[in-house]
N, C-alpha and C positions, 0 to 999 in steps of 0.2 A: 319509589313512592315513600320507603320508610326513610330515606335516608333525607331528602329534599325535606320532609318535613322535618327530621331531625336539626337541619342546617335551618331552619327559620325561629326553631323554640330555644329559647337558652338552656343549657343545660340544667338548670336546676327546675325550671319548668317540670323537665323529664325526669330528674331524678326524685323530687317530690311526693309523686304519686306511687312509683315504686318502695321508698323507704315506708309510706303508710300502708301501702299492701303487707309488706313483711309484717312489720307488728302486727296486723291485723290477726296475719296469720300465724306467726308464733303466737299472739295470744289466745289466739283458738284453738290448736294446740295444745297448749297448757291448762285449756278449761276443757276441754277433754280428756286429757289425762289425769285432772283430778276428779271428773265427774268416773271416769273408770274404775281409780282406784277407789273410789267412796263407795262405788257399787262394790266391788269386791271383798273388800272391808262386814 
């Protein structure tokens, strides 16, 4: 199933959504980690 649909989408299709996941989450992340350190401060 994963792969048949892999072979219909163009790869940047699929790779798209993934690079916007990452940022999302390194930037969440990093607004967590400075929300921590501001409390500890």
């Amino acid at each position: 199933l994963m792969s048949l649909g892999m072979m219909m989408m163009p790869p940047m299709v699929i790779s798209t959504p993934f690079k916007i996941l990452l940022f999302v989450m390194v930037d969440g992340w990093q607004m967590i980690a400075r929300v921590l350190s501001m409390s500890f401060h």
